[in-house]
ZAMARGU-4260 file (C-alpha; in steps of 0.2 Angstrom, whole numbers, plus 5000, padded with zeros to 4 digits):
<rodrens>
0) 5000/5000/5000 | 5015/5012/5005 | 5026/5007/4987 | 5025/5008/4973 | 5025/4989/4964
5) 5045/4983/4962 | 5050/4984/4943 | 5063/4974/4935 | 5072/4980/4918 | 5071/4964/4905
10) 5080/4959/4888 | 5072/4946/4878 | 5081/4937/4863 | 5074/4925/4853 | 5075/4921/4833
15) 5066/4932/4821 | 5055/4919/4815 | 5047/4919/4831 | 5047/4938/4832 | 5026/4942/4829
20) 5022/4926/4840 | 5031/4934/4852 | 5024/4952/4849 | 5006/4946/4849 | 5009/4934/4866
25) 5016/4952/4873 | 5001/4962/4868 | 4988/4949/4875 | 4996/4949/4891 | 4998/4970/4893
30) 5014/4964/4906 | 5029/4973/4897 | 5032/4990/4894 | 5044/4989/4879 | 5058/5003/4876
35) 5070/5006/4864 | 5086/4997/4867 | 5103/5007/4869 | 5112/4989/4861 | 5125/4994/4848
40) 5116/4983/4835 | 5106/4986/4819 | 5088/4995/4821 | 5076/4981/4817 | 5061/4985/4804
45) 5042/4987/4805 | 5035/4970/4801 | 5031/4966/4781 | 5011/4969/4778 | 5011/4988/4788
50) 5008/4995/4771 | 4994/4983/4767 | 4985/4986/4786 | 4989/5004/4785 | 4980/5006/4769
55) 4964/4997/4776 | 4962/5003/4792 | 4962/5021/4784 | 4948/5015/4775 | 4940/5006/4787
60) 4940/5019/4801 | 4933/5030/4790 | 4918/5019/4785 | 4917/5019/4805 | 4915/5035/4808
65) 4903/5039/4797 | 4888/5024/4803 | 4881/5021/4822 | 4873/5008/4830 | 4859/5002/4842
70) 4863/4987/4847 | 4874/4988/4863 | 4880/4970/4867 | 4885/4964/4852 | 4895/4948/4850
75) 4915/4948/4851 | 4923/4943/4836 | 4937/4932/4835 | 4955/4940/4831 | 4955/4933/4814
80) 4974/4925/4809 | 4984/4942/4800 | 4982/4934/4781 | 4966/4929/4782 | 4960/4947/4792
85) 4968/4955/4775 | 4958/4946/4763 | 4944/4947/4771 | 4946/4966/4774 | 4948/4966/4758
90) 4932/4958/4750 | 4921/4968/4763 | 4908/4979/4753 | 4899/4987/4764 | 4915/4997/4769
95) 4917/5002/4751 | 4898/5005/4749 | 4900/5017/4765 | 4913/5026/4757 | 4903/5028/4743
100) 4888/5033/4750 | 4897/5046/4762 | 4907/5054/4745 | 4891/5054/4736 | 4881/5065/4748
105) 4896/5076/4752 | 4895/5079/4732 | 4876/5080/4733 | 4877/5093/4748 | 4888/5103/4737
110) 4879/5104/4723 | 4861/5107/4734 | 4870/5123/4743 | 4873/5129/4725 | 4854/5127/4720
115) 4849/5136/4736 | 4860/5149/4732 | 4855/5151/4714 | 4837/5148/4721 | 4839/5163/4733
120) 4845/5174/4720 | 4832/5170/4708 | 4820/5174/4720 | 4826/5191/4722 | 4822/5192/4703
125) 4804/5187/4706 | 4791/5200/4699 | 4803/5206/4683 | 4793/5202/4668 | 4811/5200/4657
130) 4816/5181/4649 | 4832/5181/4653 | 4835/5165/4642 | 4833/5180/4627 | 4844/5194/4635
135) 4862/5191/4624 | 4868/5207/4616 | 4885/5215/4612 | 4878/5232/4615 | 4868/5232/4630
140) 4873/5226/4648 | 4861/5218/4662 | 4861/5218/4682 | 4849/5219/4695 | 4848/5228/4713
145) 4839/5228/4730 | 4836/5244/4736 | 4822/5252/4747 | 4808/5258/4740 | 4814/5279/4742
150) 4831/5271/4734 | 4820/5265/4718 | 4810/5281/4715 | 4829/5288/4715 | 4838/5278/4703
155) 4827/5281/4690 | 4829/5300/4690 | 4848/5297/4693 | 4848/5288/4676 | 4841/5301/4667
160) 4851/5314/4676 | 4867/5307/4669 | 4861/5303/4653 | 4864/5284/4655 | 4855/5275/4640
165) 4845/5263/4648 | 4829/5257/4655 | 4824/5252/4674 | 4811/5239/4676 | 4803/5238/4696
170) 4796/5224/4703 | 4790/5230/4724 | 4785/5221/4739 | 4783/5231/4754 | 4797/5243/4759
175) 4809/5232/4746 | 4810/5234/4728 | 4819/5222/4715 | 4827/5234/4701 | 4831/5229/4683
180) 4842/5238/4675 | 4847/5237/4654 | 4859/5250/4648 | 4873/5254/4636 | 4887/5243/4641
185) 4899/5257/4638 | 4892/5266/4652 | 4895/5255/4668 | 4906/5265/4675 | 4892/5277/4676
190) 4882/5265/4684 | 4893/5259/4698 | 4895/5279/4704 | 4874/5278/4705 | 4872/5261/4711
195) 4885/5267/4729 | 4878/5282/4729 | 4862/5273/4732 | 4869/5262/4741 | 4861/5247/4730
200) 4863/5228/4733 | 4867/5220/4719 | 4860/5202/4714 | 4871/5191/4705 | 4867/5187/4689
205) 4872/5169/4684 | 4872/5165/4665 | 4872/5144/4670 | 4854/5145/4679 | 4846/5164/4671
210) 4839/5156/4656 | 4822/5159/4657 | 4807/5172/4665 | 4812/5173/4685 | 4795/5162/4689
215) 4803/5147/4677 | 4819/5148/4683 | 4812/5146/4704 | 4800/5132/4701 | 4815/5122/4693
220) 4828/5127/4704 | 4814/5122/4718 | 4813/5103/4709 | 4831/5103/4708 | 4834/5108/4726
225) 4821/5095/4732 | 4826/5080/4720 | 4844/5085/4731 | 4838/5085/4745 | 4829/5065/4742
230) 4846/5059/4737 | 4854/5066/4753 | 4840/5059/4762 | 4839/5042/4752 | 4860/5042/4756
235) 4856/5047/4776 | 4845/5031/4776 | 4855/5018/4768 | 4870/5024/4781 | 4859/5021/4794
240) 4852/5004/4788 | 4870/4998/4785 | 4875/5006/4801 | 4861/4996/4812 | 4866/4978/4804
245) 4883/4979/4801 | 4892/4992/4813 | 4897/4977/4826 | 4907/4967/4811 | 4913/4984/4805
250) 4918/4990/4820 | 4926/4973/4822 | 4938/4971/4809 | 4943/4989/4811 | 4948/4984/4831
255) 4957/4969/4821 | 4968/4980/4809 | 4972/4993/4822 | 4978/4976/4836 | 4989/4970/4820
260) 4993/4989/4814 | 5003/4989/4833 | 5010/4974/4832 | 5017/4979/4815 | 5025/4996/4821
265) 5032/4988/4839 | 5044/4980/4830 | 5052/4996/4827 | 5058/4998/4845 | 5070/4980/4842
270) 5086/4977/4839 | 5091/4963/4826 | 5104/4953/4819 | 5103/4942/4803 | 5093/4927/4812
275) 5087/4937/4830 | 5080/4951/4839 | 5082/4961/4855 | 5067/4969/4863 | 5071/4978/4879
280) 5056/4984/4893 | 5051/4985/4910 | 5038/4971/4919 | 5033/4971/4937 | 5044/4958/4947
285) 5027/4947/4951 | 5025/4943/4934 | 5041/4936/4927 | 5037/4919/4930 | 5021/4920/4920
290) 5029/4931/4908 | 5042/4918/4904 | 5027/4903/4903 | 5021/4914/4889 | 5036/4915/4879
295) 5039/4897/4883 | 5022/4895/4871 | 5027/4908/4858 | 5044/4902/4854 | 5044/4882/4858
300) 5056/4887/4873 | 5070/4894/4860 | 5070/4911/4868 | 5082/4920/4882 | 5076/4931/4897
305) 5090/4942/4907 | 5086/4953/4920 | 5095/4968/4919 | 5101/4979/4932 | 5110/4996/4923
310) 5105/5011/4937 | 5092/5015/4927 | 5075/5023/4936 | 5060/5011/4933 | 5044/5017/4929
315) 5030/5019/4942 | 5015/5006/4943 | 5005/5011/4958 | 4998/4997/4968 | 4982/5007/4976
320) 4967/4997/4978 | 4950/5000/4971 | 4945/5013/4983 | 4962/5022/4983 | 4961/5023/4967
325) 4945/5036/4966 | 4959/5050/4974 | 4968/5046/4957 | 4963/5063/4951 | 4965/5074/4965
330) 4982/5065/4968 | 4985/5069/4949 | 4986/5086/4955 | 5004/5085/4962 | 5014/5072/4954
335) 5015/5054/4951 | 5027/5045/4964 | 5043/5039/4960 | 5046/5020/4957 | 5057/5021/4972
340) 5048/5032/4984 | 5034/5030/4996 | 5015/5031/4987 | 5008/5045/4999 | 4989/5041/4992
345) 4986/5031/5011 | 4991/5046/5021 | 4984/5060/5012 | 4968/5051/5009 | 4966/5048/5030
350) 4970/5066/5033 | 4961/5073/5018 | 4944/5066/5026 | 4948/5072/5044 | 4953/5090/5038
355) 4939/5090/5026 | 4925/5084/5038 | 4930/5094/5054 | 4932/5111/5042 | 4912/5107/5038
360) 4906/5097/5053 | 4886/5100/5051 | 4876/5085/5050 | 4865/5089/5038 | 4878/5096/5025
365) 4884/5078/5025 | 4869/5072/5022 | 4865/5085/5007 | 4885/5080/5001 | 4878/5063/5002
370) 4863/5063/4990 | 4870/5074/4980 | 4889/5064/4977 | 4875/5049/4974 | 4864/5058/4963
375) 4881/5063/4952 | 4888/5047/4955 | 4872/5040/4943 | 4873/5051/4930 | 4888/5048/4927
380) 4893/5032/4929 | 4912/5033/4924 | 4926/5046/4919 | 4931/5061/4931 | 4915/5066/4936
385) 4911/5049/4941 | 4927/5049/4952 | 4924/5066/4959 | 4904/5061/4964 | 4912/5046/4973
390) 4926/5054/4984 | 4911/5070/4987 | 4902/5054/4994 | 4916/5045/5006 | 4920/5063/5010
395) 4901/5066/5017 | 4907/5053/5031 | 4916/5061/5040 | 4906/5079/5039 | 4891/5067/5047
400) 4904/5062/5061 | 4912/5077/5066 | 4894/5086/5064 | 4887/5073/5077 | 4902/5076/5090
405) 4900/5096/5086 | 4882/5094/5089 | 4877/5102/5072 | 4862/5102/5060 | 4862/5116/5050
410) 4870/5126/5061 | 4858/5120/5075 | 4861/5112/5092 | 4850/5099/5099 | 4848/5092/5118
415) 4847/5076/5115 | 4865/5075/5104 | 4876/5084/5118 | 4879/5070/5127 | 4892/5065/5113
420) 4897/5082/5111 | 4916/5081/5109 | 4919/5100/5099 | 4913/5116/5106 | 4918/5127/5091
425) 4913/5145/5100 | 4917/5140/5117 | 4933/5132/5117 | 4943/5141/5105 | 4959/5139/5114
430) 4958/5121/5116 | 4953/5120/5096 | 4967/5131/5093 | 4978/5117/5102 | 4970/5105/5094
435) 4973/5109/5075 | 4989/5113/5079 | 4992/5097/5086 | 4986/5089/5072 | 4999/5099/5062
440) 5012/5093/5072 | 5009/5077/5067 | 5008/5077/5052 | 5021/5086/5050 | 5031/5074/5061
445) 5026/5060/5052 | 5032/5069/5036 | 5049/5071/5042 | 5050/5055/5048 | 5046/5047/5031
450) 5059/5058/5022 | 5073/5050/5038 | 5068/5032/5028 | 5067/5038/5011 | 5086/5048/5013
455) 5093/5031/5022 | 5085/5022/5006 | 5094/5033/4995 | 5110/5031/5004 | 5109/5049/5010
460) 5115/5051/5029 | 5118/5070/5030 | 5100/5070/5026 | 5093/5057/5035 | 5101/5065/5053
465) 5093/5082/5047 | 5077/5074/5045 | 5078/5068/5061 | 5082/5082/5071 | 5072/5093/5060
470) 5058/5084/5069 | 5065/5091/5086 | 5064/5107/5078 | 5048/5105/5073 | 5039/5103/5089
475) 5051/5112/5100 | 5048/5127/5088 | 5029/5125/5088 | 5026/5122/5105 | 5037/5140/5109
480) 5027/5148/5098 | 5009/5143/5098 | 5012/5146/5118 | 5019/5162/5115 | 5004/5168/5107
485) 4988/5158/5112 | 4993/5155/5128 | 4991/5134/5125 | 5006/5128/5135 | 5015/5128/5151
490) 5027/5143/5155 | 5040/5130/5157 | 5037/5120/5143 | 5038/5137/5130 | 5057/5140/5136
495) 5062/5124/5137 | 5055/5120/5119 | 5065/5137/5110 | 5079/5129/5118 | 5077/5112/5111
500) 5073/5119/5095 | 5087/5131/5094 | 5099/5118/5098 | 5092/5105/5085 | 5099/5120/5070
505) 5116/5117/5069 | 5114/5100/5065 | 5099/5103/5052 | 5111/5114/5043 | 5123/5101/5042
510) 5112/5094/5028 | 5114/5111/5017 | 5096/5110/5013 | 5087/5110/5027 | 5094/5124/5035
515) 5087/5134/5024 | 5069/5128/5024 | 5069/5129/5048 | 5056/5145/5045 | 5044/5133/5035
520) 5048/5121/5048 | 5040/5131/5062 | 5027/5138/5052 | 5020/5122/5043 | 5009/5115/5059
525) 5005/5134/5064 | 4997/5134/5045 | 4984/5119/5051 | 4976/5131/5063 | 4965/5137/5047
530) 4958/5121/5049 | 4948/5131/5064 | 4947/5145/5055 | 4937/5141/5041 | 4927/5128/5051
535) 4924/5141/5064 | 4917/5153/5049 | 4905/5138/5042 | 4898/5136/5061 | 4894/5154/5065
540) 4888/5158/5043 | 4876/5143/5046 | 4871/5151/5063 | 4866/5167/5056 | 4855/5160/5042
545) 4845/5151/5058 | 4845/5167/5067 | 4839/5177/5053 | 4826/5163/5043 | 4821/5148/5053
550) 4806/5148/5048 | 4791/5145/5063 | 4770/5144/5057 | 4763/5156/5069 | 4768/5167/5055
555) 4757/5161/5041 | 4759/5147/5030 | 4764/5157/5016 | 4777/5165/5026 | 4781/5149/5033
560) 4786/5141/5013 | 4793/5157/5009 | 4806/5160/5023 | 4808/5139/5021 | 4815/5142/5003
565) 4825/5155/5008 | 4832/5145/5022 | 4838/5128/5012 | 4844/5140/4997 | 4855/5151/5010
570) 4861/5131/5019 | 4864/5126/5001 | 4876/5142/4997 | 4885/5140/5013 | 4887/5122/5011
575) 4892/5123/4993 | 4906/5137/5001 | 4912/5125/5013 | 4914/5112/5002 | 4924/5121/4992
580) 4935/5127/5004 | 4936/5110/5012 | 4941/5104/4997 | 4953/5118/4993 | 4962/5119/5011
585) 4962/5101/5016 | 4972/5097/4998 | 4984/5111/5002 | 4988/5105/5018 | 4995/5088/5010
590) 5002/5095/4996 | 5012/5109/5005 | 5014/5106/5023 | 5017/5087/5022 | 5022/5081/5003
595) 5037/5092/5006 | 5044/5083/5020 | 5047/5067/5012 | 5038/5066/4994 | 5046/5070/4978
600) 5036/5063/4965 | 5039/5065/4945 | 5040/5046/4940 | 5036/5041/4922 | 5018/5031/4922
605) 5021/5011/4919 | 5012/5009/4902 | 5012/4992/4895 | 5012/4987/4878 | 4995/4981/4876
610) 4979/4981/4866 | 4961/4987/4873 | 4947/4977/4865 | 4927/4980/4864 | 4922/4972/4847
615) 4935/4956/4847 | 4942/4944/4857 | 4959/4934/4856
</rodrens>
């Protein structure tokens, strides 16, 4: 629970014949995280058909992407042998149908925005009188406008004005009028100074569609746009039917090429020689045995394992149990452990939910946390949010508990409760004060303690000793400090602590590091006091709201329902407030105060080379 799983560095060498038996047993049993090898041999090659599975998975993914499904428990299909995956892949038609259907109604949606376009413009024209189809002339020039109806009643006097030889044919509706205009074609000049004047929008004439009177041209641009629109529809349909009876065999072989699309590119990461090849990786210590029964079956026994021991750092497989493992992602916050460090993930989550629960303490805020992390917990039944709803609910413990022995139900007290009443949060600060601070010793304590283990691990004396007396420092400073200010100790015990602590310096210098860090020392367990702070400032928030809207039914029942709103909405703000602080402050006191004792994290994730399946099986 407190390491991380042991690692041991591998080199297996074996004959190339055997080299994609070897590669597939590897990637059924996900126990090997392969890396390039540093061997002073020749770079091996990706296996012979890549080009071939490369080609149809391209093809095949898109198919995929383009059909759904409503079956979901389909049957697995069985990994087919690599030859016999190719041809069949090959003869699949309903991946080339797909292909076609998707390419056909891209073309289709193409050529329908351009008869909506063309449609749009033609119905601008709508109302001129004018076959276009009969409008060719090497003299005269043709364009239309949109302009207001004030616009309109002005171009036409415009025209005149500057002797522009032409004609203007108007076609209202409402405020808008469609404009018509046929003039000398050495005069457009002229007309582009009145058409911005005017400020006149012009429609695009189109030669390929304006053959014909405007009220033609719309009803067969309407046909064309709606015998477009059947084929995309007709295209749509057949996707789906194809989608609902063949996506599981699709989807299938596509999971088969991209398995045999790995196993083709792993090969890469070899060394080789004219008959054998290297492969070089890291597998947990557990598994070698059952590692090496696998190869045995591969290779017929004609294979060699060593176990390499060269200095180099091992990656990190952590060995936290299902419910460690839902503080993954608030543990992702800091940094993955080192292969050879202690897994913090025990400590901090212990101290997570104490810190969290006393900083909320109101029994029925846990119980809101608790139908609420359930309620998320449903909706979504994996992923982050899944995680997060999980750990809100383990977290609502403890808020229950320390609510029960603080004797606190939305921020009210109850008789019957005070017999288990452990926490007086306004009248006993001084002993709270004590208290937090305590619990900041140690913790802190227990900090230093693990970095004294870690530095003898690492062969690091100087440090070890400084941790060590560091934790004289660390309680002699605090209990000289926190008596000095709140009063919390003996007048005997203060001097004789400074003392103590003073004292313990010289020799945490020693260390060169933490000399430097005494000040944090001291002040990390006086930084856990904010634990009664902020749970202080929850009690007396939730006291107020009772104060001020408890609602009572000698003042009406509509009063009653109103002030009853206003008093759950106010609880759910302050709750929602504590939460996030809890949350907030409880983290920040692992991560700062205690990680930094002994914790220094930045390990590489152990990542086998392996093969995820949902549609196959091997």
């Amino acid at each position: 629970m407190l390491r991380t799983v042991p690692m041991q560095k591998i080199r297996i060498v074996a004959l190339k014949s055997a080299e994609y038996d070897i590669i597939r047993e590897l990637q059924k049993a996900g126990m090997v995280q392969i890396k390039k090898s540093k061997m002073s041999l020749e770079d091996d090659k990706e296996l012979g058909q890549i080009s071939a599975i490369s080609e149809l998975l391209v093809k095949f993914r898109s198919a995929l992407s383009f059909i759904k499904s409503k079956k979901r428990d389909a049957k697995q299909m069985q990994q087919m042998e690599l030859q016999e995956l190719i041809s069949r892949c090959r003869s699949e038609r309903y991946v080339e149908e797909i292909n076609a259907l998707v390419e056909r109604r891209r073309s289709l949606a193409d050529r329908l925005k351009i008869t909506e376009d063309a449609l749009a413009n033609a119905q601008q024209l709508e109302g001129i009188d004018v076959d276009f189809g009969t409008l060719a002339s090497k003299a005269l020039a043709f364009r239309a406008f949109i302009a207001d109806t004030a616009a309109a009643g002005e171009l036409e006097k415009l025209v005149e004005k500057k002797g522009l030889r032409g004609e203007v044919i108007e076609s209202r509706k409402g405020k808008r009028a469609t404009l018509f205009v046929a003039y000398d074609a050495s005069q457009r000049s002229a007309l582009d100074d009145i058409a911005a004047k005017l400020r006149l929008k012009e429609i695009d004439m189109n030669e390929s569609y304006l053959n014909a009177k405007p009220s033609v041209i719309i009803d067969r641009l309407k046909k064309e746009r709606d015998s477009e629109s059947k084929d995309i529809e007709d295209a749509e349909h057949r996707l789906a039917k194809i989608g609902d009876e063949r996506y599981p065999e699709i989807a299938g072989l596509t999971e088969m090429l991209e398995a045999e699309y790995e196993r083709a590119q792993v090969s890469a990461k070899f060394k080789s020689t004219a008959r054998t090849f290297v492969l070089e990786g890291w597998a947990p210590k557990k598994s070698l045995d059952a590692l090496r029964d696998r190869m045995k079956d591969a290779t017929r026994q004609n294979f060699v394992i060593e176990e390499i021991n060269d200095g180099e750092k091992a990656p990190t497989l952590l060995g936290r149990g299902r419910f460690f493992g839902q503080f993954d992602f608030l543990m992702g916050f800091y940094s993955l452990p080192r292969s050879d460090e202690i897994d913090p993930t025990w400590f901090f989550v212990f101290s997570f939910m104490i810190f969290y629960g006393m900083m909320i303490s109101d029994v029925g805020y846990g119980v809101m946390s608790l139908i609420l992390g359930a309620f998320l917990a449903k909706k979504f039944p994996d992923g982050l949010m899944n995680s997060v709803a999980k750990v809100w609910m383990m977290a609502s413990i403890p808020i229950i508990f320390f609510g029960l022995i603080s004797n606190q139900f939305f921020g009210l007290s109850f008789a019957p409760f005070k017999g288990i009443m452990l926490i007086d949060w306004t009248n006993n600060v001084t002993g709270l004060l004590a208290l937090t601070v305590i619990m900041g010793l140690t913790q802190v304590t227990i900090g230093l303690a693990l970095g004294f283990f870690d530095e003898l691990m690492h062969h690091e004396p100087k440090l070890a000793v400084s941790k060590l007396t560091s934790i004289i420092a660390v309680i002699g400073g605090t209990v000289a400090i926190t008596g000095a200010l709140f009063g919390i100790f003996s007048s005997f015990a203060m001097p004789a602590a400074a003392i103590a602590a003073l004292a313990s310096v010289a020799t945490i210098a020693l260390s060169g590091i933490e000399g430097v860090e005494f000040t944090n020392l001291i002040s990390h367990p006086l930084s856990y006091t904010r634990i009664f702070g902020f749970g202080l400032a929850s009690i007396i928030l939730a006291s107020l709201i009772d104060k001020a809207f408890t609602p009572t039914l000698s003042s009406g029942v509509i009063a009653f329902v109103g002030v009853s709103v206003i008093f759950l909405l106010l609880h759910a703000m302050n709750m929602l407030l504590s939460i996030f602080e809890g949350l907030v402050q409880a983290t920040r006191l692992n991560f700062i105060e205690f990680f930094t004792k002994f914790y220094t994290g930045g390990g590489e994730k152990f990542t086998p080379y392996h093969f995820n399946r949902r549609y196959t099986k091997e």
